[in-house]
C-alpha positions in Angstrom: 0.0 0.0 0.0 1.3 3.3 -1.3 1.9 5.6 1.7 0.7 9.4 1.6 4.1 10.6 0.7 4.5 8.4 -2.2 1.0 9.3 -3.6 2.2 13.0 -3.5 5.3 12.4 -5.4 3.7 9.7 -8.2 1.2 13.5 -8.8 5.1 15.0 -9.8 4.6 18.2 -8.0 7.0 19.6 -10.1 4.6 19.8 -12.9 1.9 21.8 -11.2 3.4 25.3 -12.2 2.5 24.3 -15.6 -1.2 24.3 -14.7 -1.4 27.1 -12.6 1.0 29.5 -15.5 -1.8 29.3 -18.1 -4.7 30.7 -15.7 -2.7 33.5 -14.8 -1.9 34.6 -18.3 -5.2 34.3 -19.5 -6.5 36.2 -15.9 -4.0 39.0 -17.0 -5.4 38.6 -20.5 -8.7 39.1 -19.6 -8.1 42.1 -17.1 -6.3 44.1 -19.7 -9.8 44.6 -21.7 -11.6 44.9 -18.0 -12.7 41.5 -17.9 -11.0 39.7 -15.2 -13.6 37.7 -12.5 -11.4 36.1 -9.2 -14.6 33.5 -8.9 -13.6 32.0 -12.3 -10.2 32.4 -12.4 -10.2 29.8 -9.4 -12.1 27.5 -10.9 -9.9 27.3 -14.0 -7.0 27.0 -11.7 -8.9 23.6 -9.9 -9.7 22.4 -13.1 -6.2 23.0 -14.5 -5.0 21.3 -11.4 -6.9 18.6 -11.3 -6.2 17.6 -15.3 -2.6 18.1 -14.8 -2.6 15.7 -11.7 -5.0 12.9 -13.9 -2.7 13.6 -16.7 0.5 12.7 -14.2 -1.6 9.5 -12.4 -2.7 8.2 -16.5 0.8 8.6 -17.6 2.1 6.1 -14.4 -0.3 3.6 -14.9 -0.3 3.4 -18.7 3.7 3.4 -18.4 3.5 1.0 -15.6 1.5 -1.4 -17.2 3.5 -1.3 -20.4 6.7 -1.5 -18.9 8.3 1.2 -19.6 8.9 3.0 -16.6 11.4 0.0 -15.3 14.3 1.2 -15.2 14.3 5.2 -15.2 15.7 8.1 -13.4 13.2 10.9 -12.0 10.0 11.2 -9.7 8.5 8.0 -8.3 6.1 5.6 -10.5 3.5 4.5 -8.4 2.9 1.5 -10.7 5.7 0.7 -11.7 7.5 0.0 -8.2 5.0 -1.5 -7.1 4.1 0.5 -4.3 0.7 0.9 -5.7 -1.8 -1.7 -7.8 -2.3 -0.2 -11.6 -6.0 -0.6 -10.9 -5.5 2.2 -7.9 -3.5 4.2 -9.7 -5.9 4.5 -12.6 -8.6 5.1 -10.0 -6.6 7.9 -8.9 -6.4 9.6 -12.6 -9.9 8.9 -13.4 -11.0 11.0 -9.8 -8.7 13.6 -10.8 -10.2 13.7 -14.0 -13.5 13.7 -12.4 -13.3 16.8 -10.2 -11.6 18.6 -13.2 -14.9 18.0 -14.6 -17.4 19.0 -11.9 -15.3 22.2 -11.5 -15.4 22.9 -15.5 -19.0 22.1 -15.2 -19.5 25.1 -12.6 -17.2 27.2 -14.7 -18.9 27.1 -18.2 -22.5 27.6 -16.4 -21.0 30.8 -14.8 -19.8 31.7 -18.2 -22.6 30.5 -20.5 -20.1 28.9 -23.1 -21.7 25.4 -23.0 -19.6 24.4 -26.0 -16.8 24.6 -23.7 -17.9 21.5 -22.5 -16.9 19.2 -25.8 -13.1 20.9 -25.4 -13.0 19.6 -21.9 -14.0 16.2 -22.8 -11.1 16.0 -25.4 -9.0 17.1 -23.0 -9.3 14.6 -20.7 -9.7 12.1 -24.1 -5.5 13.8 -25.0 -5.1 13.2 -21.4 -5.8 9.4 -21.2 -4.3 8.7 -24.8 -1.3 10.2 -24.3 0.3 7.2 -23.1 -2.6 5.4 -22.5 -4.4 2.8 -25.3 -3.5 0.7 -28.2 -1.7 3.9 -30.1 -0.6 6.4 -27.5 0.3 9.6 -29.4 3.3 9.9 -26.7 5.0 6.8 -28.0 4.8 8.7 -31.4 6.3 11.8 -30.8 3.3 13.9 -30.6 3.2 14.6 -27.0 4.9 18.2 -27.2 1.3 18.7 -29.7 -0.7 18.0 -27.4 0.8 19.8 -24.5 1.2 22.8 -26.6 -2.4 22.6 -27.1 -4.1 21.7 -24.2 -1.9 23.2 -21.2 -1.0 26.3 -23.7 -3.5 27.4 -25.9 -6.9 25.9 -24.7 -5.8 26.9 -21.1 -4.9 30.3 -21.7 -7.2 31.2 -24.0 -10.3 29.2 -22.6 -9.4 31.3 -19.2 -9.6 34.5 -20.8 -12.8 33.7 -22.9 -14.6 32.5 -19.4 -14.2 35.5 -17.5 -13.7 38.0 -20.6 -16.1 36.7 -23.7 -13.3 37.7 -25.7 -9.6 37.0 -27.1 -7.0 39.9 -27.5 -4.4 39.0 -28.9 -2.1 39.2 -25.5 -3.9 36.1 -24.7 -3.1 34.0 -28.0 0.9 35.5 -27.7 0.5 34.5 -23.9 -1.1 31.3 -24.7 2.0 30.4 -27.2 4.5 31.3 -24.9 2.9 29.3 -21.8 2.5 26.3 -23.9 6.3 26.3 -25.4 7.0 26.4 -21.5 5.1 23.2 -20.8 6.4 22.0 -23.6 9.6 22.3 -22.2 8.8 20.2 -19.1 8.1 17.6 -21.3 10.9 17.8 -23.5 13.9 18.2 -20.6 12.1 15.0 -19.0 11.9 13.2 -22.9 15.7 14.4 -22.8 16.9 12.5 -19.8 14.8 9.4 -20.6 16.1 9.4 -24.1 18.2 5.9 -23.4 15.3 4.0 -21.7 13.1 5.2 -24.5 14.8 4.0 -27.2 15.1 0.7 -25.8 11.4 0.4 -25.1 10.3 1.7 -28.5 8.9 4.8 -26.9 9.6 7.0 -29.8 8.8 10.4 -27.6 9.8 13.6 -30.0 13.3 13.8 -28.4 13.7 10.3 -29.8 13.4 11.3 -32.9 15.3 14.2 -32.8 18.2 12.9 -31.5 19.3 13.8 -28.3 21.6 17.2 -29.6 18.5 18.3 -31.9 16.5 18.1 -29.1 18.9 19.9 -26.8 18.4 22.9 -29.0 15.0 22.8 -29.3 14.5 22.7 -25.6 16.3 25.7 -25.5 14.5 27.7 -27.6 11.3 26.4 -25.6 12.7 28.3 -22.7 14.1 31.4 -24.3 11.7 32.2 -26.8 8.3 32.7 -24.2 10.2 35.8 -22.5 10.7 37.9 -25.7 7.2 36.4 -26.9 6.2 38.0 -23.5 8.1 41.1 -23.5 6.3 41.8 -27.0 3.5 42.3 -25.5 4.6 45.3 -24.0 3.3 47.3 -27.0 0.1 47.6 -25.5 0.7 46.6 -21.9 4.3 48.3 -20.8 4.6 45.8 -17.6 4.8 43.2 -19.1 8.1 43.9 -20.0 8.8 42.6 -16.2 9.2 39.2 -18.3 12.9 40.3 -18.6 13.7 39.9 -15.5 12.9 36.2 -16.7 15.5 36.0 -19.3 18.9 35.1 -17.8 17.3 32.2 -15.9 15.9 30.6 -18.9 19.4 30.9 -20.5 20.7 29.3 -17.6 18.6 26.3 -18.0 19.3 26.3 -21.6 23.1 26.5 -21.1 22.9 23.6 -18.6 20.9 21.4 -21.2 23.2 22.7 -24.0 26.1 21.5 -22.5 25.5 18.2 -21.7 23.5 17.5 -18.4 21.9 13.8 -18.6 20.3 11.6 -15.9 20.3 13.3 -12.2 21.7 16.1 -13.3 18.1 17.2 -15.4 16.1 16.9 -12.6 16.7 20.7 -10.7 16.5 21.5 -14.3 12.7 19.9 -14.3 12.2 21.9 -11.4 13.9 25.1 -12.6 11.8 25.3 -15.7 8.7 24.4 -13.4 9.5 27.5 -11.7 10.1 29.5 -14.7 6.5 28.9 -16.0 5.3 29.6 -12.7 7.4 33.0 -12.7 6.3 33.7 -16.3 2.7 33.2 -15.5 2.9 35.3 -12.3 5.0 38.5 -14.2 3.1 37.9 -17.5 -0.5 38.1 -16.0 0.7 41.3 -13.8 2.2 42.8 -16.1 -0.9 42.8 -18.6 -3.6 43.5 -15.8 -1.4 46.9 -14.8 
């Protein structure tokens, strides 16, 4: 039986900033046109929460039960150390994924965009398929896609539109630069497990880059949101606060660039999780001031 500590760390904590990043762009967003509503804003932060914990519990047990999370370096795998039954652990993703959607049930009915409902349901449908099924999208290099669309632009955008009823376009630059961040959780992670994924047939996009290739890219995955976000300044001066962002990011791209593998990737896991977070916190400031 899993204990309480180990249930925390198979939810990868780490990863959380990338829900919580989006919702404060797209609060920002929306209070640059006068549209911003705390009430909703919160309820798009449970439900981002929520998805990115089922998201973290589906990827375990699909991994688990495929056997690909034997031998790897990184946050604990519920399922696949045994310290959890799959069938629990895909309980787990499935209540996450639950409470995701009885909070994005409350939100669309304050916001009266019913039609929100269908994009949460494929949400949860990328969620699951991501690793889980007979043809996991993961295991086929898609997985930055549907990061960059789910936990970038329908979460940035889809908070704005809920509290707003409209999209400048500070949200859609917002919502590109949040979603090249959380794709660069997933590529630094795809980066380290590069060896074990080969073997396994996992063919994740840093696979098929090649591990330098996909060095690079990461780096301009972390580099390129800040001056995406400084841009915005045009309309909204603060959010050239973003800067203050920059020589971090190049720090995590330097430290990828030259070479860091196994161990050594996980501060930078954490590091970019905190640099979304930071983004998301300076970004929406600076474009509600």
């Amino acid at each position: 039986m899993a204990s309480t500590a180990e249930w925390v760390a198979g939810a990868r904590p780490r990863t959380l900033p990338a829900a919580v990043a989006p919702v404060l762009v797209g609060t920002g967003a929306a209070a640059q046109v006068g549209g911003e509503h705390v009430g909703r804003a919160l309820l798009a932060a449970g439900v981002a929460l929520a998805l990115q914990v089922g998201v973290n519990y589906a990827n375990d047990y699909s991994d688990g039960v495929r056997g690909t999370d034997l031998d790897r370096v990184g946050p604990m795998r519920l399922t696949a150390s045994g310290a959890a039954r799959p069938a629990q652990v895909r309980t787990a993703a499935f209540a996450a994924f639950g409470v995701a959607g009885l909070l994005g049930l409350g939100l669309v009915a304050l916001s009266g965009s019913w039609w929100l409902l269908a994009v949460g349901a494929l949400a949860v449908v990328a969620a699951w398929t991501y690793t889980g099924g007979k043809r996991p999208y993961g295991y086929l290099g898609l997985g930055e896609v549907g990061v960059f669309v789910f936990f970038g632009l329908v979460a940035v955008l889809g908070t704005t539109w809920t509290q707003a009823g409209e999209l400048p376009w500070t949200a859609w630059v917002g919502a590109v630069a949040v979603g090249l961040l959380a794709c660069a959780l997933l590529m630094v992670n795809n980066v380290r497990d590069v060896p074990t994924d080969a073997v396994v047939g996992k063919r994740t996009l840093a696979v098929r880059l090649g591990e330098r290739r996909a060095r690079r890219v990461f780096a301009a995955m972390v580099v390129l949101p800040v001056l995406l976000g400084a841009a915005c300044a045009v309309v909204a001066p603060w959010s050239l606060l973003v800067l203050l962002l920059l020589a971090p990011s190049v720090v995590l791209a330097v430290v990828v660039l030259l070479g860091a593998r196994g161990l050594a990737l996980v501060p930078v896991l954490a590091g970019v999780g905190a640099l979304e977070l930071a983004f998301g916190v300076l970004l929406g400031l600076g474009l509600a001031l």
